[in-house]
Residue, then its C-alpha position, 0 to 999 in steps of 0.5 A: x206572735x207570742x202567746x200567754x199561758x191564759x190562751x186557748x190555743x190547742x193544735x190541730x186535731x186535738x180533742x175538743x174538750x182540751x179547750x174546756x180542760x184549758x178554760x177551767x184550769x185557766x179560770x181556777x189560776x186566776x180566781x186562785x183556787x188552783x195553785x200553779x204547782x197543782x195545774x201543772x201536776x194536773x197537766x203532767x198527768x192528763x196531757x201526755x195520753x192527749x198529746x199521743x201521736x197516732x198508732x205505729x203503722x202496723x197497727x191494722x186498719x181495723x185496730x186504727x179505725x177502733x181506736x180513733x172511735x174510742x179514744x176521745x171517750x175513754x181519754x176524758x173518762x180518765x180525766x173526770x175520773x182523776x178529778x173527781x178522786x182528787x176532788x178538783x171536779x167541781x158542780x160548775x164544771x160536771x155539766x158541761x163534762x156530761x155534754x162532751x162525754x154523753x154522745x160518744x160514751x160506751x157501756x163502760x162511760x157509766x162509772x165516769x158519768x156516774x162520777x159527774x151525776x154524784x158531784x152535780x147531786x151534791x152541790x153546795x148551796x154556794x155553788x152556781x148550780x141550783x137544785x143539784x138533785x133534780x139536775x142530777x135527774x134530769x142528766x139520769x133521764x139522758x143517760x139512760x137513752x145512750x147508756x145502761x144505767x149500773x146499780x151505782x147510777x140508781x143508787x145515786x138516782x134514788x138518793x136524789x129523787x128523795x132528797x128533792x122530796x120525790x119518794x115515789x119516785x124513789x120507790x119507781x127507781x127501786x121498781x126499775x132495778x127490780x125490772x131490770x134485773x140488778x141486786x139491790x144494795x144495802x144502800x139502795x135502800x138507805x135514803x128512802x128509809x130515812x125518807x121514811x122516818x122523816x115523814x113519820x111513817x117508821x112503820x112502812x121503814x121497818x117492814x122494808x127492812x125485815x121483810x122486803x129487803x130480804x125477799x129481794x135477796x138484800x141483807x140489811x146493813x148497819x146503816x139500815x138499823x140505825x136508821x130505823x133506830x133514829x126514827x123509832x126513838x124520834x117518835x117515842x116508839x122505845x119498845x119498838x126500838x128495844x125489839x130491833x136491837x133484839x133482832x139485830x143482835x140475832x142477825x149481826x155481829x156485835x161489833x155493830x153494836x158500838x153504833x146503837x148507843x150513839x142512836x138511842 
């Protein structure tokens, strides 16, 4: 009996997550948000690394054995990866791609399930998946039992504990770095001074910023002064505001400062 291109018939031995790779490509022709010129480039892309028959044999047994462990990870790892670039990796499908990585993932899954903790934490309020940022914790939680979390995973961690209103815990995920040995980043910083500033406690924003971003060997960047530019002219602190850019013109390039009348 024939079969339509709507059905999830997969061969024998085939990874389990084609299914789902089927169903979202199904779904999003039929809802028309994939046009059938882009599914069939998505296929052409992703199905032939699937669809590769198994290792000639003089492969050894050992290699055959590594491969046949490996294979489904870092196959859907390439997948989310290329959906995620071209931006077809939507909140809706993020979870259910974290479940089929999680329990086979390796060190190097993290920047795939980094990718998927990024696009469940910025779901639109239009998308099916509510509180993208507590979700996006909740998944970090997970991770960190299978996987070492890099400084791109805390980066995302923090941003999202601060954009549920949790600062403390962004300060616990900053101790977390600090404990494990990661450099933090510029970045690493960021949402917390804006959290900072946000609460009015612009104080607390630039004692991060002059004192203890350096101690932990962490050089301030554009986006950290202009933040903290933002909150001291939010709350009328103009002299205050005037001695940062001082200070900024001491430590950086003028080339930065094509940012501080846009702030002030």
């Amino acid at each position: 009996m024939d079969r339509t291109a709507g059905d999830d018939h997969v061969e024998p031995g085939a990874p389990a997550w084609l299914k789902k790779l089927k169903r979202i490509i199904g779904w999003r022709l039929r809802s028309g948000s994939l046009t059938p010129e882009a599914a069939s480039l998505l296929c052409d892309e992703v199905l032939p690394s699937i669809q590769r028959h198994s290792p000639p044999p003089a492969v050894s047994a050992a290699v055959d054995v590594w491969r046949a462990d490996r294979r489904p990870s870092w196959e859907l790892e390439q997948f989310i990866g290329k959906c995620y670039r071209s931006g077809d990796l939507g909140p809706e499908d993020a979870p259910d791609l974290f479940d089929e990585l999680l329990p086979q993932a390796r060190p190097g899954s993290v920047y795939a399930l980094n990718q998927l903790l990024t696009t469940v934490a910025r779901a639109p309020v239009s998308s099916t998946v509510r509180e993208g940022p507590a979700l996006a914790v909740s998944l970090f939680n997970r991770i960190v039992k299978k996987v070492a979390p890099d400084i791109a995973t805390y980066n995302i961690l923090i941003s999202c504990c601060c954009g549920a209103g949790c600062l403390n815990l962004g300060f616990a995920a900053l101790g977390q770095i600090i404990k494990t040995g990661l450099r933090p980043q510029a970045m690493t910083f960021t949402p917390l001074l804006r959290t900072l500033c946000a609460e009015k406690r612009t104080s607390d924003a630039v004692n991060i910023v002059v004192r203890r971003m350096p101690e932990l060997g962490c050089t301030p960047d554009v986006f950290s002064y202009n933040t903290l530019l933002k909150g001291l002219c939010a709350e009328k602190k103009c002299e205050e505001a005037v001695e940062l850019i001082h200070m900024w013109l001491k430590m950086e390039t003028t080339a930065h400062l094509m940012w501080c009348p846009i702030t002030l």
